[in-house]
C-alpha positions as CSV (number, residue, x, y, z in Angstrom):
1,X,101.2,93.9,97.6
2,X,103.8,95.7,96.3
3,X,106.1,95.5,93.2
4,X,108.8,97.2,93.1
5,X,111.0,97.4,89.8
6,X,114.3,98.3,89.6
7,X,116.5,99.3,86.6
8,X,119.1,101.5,85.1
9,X,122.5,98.7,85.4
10,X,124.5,97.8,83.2
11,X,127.9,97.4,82.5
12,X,130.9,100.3,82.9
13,X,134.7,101.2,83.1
14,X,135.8,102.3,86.4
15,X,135.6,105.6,87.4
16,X,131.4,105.8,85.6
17,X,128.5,106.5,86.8
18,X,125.2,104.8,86.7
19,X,121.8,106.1,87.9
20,X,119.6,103.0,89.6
21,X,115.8,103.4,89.8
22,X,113.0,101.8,91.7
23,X,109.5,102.4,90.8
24,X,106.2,101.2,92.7
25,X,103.1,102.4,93.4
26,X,102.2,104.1,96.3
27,X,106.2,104.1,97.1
28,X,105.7,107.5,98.8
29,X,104.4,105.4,101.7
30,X,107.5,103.3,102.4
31,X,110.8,104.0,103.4
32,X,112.8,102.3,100.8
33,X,116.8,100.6,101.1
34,X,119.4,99.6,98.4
35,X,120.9,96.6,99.0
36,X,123.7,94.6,97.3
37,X,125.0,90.9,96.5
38,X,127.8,90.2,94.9
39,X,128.5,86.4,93.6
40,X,129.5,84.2,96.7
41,X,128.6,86.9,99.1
42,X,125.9,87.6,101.6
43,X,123.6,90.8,101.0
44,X,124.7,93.8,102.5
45,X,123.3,97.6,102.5
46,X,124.3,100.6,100.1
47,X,121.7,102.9,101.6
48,X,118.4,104.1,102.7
49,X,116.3,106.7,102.8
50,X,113.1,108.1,104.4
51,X,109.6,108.5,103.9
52,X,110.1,112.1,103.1
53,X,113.4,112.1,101.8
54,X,115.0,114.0,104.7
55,X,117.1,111.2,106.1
56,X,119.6,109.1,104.7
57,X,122.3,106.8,105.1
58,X,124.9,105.3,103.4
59,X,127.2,102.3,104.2
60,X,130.9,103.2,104.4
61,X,132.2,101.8,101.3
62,X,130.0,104.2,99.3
63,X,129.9,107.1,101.4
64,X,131.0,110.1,99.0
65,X,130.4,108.0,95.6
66,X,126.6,107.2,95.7
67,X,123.5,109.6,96.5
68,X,120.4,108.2,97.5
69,X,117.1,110.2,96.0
70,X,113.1,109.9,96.0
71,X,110.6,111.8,93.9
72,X,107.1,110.9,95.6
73,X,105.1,112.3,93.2
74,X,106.6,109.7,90.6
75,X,107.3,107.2,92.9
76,X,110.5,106.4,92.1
77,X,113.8,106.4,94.2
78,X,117.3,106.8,92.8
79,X,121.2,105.5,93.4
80,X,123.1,107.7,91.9
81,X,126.4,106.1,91.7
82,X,129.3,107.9,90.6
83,X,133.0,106.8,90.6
84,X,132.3,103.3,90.4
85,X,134.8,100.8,91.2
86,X,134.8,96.8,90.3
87,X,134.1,95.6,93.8
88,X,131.3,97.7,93.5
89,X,129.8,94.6,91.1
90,X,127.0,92.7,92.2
91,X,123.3,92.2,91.6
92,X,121.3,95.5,93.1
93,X,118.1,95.8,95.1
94,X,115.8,98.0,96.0
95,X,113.4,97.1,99.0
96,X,110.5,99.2,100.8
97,X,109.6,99.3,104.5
98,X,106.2,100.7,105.3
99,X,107.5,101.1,109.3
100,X,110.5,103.4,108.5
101,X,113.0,101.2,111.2
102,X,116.5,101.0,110.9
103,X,117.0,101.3,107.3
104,X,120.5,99.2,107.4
105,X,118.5,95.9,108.9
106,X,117.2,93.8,105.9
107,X,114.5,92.3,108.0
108,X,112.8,95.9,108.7
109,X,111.5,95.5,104.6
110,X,108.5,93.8,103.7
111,X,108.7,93.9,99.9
112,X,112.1,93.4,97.7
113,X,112.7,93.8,94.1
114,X,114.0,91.2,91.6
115,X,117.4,93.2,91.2
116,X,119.8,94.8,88.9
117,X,123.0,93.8,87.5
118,X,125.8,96.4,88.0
119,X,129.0,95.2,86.4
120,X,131.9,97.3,86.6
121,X,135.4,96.5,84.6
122,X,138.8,97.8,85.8
């Protein structure tokens, strides 16, 4: 089983930055995703990355603004989000997937977080 933890939200002005983290154990094995939900909405993907780091992707309304990072030997993975916007506001998870599938497609991860607020005021 695997816990993963996230933290790092909070609430900023537009136009901040925050730095999200997700620690587990052993989270060098799993390809991990951050996903979103803001209240009233359904769950959608921010971005993804690798086992190794070397591939990434990001969902088009953050493209440019957030940068996904891992450090293995800490097993932690980043969201470095930078020029943050209020519809950016919603609850933020991280998940892992130990196959490495599509890292948009929520069913691909076995193991989800409990989530992070992110509130961001105009």
């Amino acid at each position: 089983q695997v816990q993963l933890v996230e933290s790092g939200g909070g609430l900023v002005q537009a136009g901040s930055s925050l730095r999200l983290s997700c620690a587990a154990s052993e989270l060098a094995r799993y390809a991990v995703g951050w996903f979103r939900q803001a209240p009233g909405k359904e769950r959608e993907f921010v971005s993804g990355i690798s086992f190794s780091g070397g591939s990434t992707n990001y969902a088009d309304s953050v493209k440019g603004r957030f940068t996904i990072s891992r450090d293995n030997a800490k097993s932690t993975v980043y969201l470095q989000m930078n020029s943050l916007k209020p519809e950016d506001t919603a609850v933020y998870y991280c998940a892992a997937d130990l196959y490495g599938g599509g890292h948009h497609i929520m069913a691909n991860y076995e193991y989800w977080g409990q989530g992070t607020q992110v509130t961001v005021s105009s």
